[in-house]
C-alpha positions in Angstrom: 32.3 152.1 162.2 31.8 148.1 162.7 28.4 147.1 163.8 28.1 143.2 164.3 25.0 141.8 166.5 26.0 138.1 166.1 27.8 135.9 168.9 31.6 134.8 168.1 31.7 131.4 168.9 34.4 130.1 171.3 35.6 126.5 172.0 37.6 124.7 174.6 39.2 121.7 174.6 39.3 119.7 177.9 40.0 116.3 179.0 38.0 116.3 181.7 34.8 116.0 179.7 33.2 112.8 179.2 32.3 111.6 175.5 28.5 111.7 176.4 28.6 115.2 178.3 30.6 116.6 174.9 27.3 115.2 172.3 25.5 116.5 175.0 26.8 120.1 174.3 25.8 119.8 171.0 22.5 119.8 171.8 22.3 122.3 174.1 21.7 119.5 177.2 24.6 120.5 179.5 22.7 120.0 183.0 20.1 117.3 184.4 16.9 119.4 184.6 14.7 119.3 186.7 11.5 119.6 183.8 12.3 116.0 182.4 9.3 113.9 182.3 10.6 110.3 181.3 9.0 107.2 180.1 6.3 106.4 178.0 3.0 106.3 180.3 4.4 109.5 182.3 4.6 111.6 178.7 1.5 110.5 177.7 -0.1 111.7 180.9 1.8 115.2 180.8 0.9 115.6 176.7 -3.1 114.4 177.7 -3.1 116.7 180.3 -2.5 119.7 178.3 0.5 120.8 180.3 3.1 123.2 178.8 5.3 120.9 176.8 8.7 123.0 175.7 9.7 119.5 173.7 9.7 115.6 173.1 13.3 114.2 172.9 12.6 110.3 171.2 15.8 108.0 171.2 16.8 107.0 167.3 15.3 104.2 166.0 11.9 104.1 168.7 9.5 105.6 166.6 7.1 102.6 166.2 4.6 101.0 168.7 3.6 103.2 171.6 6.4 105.7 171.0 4.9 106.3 167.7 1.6 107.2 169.3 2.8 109.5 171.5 4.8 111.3 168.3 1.7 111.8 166.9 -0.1 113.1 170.1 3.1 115.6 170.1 2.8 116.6 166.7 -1.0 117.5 166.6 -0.5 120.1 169.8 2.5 121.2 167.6 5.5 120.1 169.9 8.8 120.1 168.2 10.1 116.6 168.1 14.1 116.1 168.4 15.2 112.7 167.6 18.3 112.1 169.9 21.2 109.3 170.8 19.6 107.2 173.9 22.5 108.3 175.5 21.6 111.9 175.7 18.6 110.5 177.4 20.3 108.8 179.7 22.2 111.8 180.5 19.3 114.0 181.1 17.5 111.1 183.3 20.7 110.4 185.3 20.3 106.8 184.4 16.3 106.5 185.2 14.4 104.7 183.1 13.3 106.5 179.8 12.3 103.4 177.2 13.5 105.8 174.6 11.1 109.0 174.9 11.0 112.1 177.0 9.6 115.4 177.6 10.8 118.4 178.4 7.9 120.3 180.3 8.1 124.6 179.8 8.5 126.3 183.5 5.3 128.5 182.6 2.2 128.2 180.1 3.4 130.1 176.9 1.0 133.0 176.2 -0.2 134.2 172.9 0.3 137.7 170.8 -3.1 138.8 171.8 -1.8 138.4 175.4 0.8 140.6 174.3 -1.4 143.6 172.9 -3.9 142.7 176.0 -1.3 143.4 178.6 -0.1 146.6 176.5 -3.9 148.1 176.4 -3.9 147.0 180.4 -1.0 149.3 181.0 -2.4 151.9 178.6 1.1 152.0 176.6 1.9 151.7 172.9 3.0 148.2 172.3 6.7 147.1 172.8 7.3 143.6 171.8 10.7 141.9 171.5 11.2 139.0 168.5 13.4 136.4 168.6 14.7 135.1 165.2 15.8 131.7 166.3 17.7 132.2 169.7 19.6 129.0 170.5 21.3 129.7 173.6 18.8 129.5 176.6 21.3 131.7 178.6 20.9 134.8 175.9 17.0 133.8 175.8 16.7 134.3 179.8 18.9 137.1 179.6 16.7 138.9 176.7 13.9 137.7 178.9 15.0 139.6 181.8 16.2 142.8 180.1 12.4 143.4 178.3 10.5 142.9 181.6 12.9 145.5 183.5 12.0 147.8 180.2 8.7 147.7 179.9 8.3 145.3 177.0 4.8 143.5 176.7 6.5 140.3 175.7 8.4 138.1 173.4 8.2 136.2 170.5 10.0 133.2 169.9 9.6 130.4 166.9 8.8 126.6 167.6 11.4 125.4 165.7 15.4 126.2 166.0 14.9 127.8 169.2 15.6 127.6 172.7 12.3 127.8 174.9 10.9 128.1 178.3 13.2 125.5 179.6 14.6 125.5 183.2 18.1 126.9 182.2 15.7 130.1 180.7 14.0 130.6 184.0 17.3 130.5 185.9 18.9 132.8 183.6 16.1 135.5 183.5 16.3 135.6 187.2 12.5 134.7 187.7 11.8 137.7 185.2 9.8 135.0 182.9 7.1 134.7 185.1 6.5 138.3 184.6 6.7 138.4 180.6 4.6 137.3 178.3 6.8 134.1 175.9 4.8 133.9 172.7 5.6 130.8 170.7 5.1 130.6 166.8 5.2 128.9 163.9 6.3 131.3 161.5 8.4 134.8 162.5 8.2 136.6 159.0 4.0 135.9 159.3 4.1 137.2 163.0 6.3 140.2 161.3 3.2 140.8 158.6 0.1 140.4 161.6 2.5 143.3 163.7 2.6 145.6 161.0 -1.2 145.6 160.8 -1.6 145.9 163.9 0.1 149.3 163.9 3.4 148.4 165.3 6.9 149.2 163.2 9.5 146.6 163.3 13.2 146.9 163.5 15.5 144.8 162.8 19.0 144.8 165.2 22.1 143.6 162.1 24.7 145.6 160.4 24.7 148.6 158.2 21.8 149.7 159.7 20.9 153.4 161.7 22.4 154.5 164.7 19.9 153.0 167.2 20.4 156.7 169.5 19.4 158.4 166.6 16.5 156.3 165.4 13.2 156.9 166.0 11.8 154.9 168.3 8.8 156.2 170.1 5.5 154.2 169.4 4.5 150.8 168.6 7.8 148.7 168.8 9.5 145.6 167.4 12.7 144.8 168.0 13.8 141.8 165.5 17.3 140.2 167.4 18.5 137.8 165.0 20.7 134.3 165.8 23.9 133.9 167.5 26.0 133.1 164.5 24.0 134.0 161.7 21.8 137.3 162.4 18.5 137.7 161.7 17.3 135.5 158.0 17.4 137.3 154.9 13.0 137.0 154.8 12.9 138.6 158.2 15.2 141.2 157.6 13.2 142.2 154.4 10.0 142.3 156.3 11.4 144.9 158.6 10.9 148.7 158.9 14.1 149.5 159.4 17.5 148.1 160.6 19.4 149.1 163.8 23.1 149.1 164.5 25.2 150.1 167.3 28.5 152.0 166.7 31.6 150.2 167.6 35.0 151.8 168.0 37.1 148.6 169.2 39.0 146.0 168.1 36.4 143.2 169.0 34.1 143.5 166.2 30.5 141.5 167.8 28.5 141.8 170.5 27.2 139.1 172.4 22.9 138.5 170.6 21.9 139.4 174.8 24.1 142.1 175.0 23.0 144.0 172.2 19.2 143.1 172.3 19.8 144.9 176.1 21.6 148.3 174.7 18.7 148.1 171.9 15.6 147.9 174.7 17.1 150.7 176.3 17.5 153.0 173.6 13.4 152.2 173.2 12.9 152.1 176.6 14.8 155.9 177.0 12.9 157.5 174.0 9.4 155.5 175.3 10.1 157.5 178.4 12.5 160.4 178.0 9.6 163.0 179.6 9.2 161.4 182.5 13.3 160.6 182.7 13.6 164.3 182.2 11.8 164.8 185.3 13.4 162.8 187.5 
């Protein structure tokens, strides 16, 4: 049987796009959000006020002088910056003034992995955390998002770098299920992997040539490793896991969608977490 967790990748060729909206889409800016904080004095005053920032987008060739500075501020709260065409900023400020930097504010404070064990000793439950090995689409990361909170999962771990965040497109996908779940943000997965399995918790890895989730076993302290869209979950990361999961496919479509199959995934965990009291029902 064919077990594939990573995204096929579709394109489509219209005329109607515009040159700017189509480098746009490269970077994952296809809408004007409404988290864009533009201009030099109004970043500064969101990065010195300690508010949740998801990114700083800085316009080629303006990294001196004040712009500079706020890099630097940036960089020591350990913001990921993305150096950009001015265009693209002019695309996301719909023609407001930038002067060459902005910031893309997160729609929620990102929590930690202690928040994560916290919540699971509130709830008196064995943890269930869901880890994100560079998710780029912010569609699947709002769709993960919302499939762990209606399982039970005490949150989700996403990396700095190479990700999507807590970005407004993420809040609209999860259908307001991120202010529910905890979003921890880190610098490294494979460490996070390594402090998880101290803590008592088993990791599994979703990729091919692995178990038969329904078969697996999956009671316990959980991790469920969902790799990237096109190229799975990293060679380190899978070596760190306990095991590796695969769903059975019979079709001629050989993929599933990284959301899709991080959702069949949580609710094979979710059904053994809870298969007395399902039994009961």
């Amino acid at each position: 049987m064919k077990n594939n967790f990573r995204d096929n990748k579709f394109s489509k060729k219209s005329g109607n796009y515009s040159k700017d909206l189509k480098k746009a889409n490269k970077e994952n800016i296809t809408e004007k959000y409404t988290d864009v904080i533009a201009g030099r004095n109004c970043v500064k005053e969101a990065l010195s006020s300690g508010r949740a920032i998801e990114s700083v987008l800085v316009a080629r060739g303006s990294k001196g002088g004040t712009s500079g500075v706020l890099i630097s501020l940036a960089k020591d709260k350990g913001i990921p910056i993305k150096e950009v065409d001015s265009k693209k900023l002019d695309f996301l400020c719909g023609g407001a003034v930038h002067q060459g930097i902005v910031a893309i504010a997160a729609i929620k404070e990102y929590s930690t992995v202690d928040d994560i064990f916290t919540t699971a000793q509130q709830r008196n439950e064995a943890p269930f955390i869901i880890v994100l090995d560079e998710i780029e689409d912010p569609h699947n990361l709002g769709a993960i998002i919302r499939t762990a909170e209606c399982t039970g999962a005490h949150g989700v771990i996403i990396p700095k770098r190479r990700s999507a965040g807590l970005s407004y497109t993420v809040g609209k996908s999860s259908a307001g299920a991120v202010e529910y779940v905890n979003v921890a943000r880190v610098t490294n997965i494979p460490n996070v992997i390594d402090e998880l399995k101290q803590r008592g918790v088993w990791v599994f890895g979703a990729d091919m040539d692995g178990a038969d989730s329904a078969k697996a076993n999956l009671k316990g302290a959980v991790a469920l490793v969902v790799g990237n869209e096109g190229k799975g979950i990293g060679r380190l990361v899978r070596s760190k896991c306990d095991g590796i999961l695969s769903l059975p496919m019979i079709g001629q479509i050989n993929s599933l969608n990284a959301s899709v199959a991080a959702g069949v995934l949580m609710y094979d965990i979710f059904r053994q977490r809870h298969d007395a009291n399902l039994n009961n029902c």
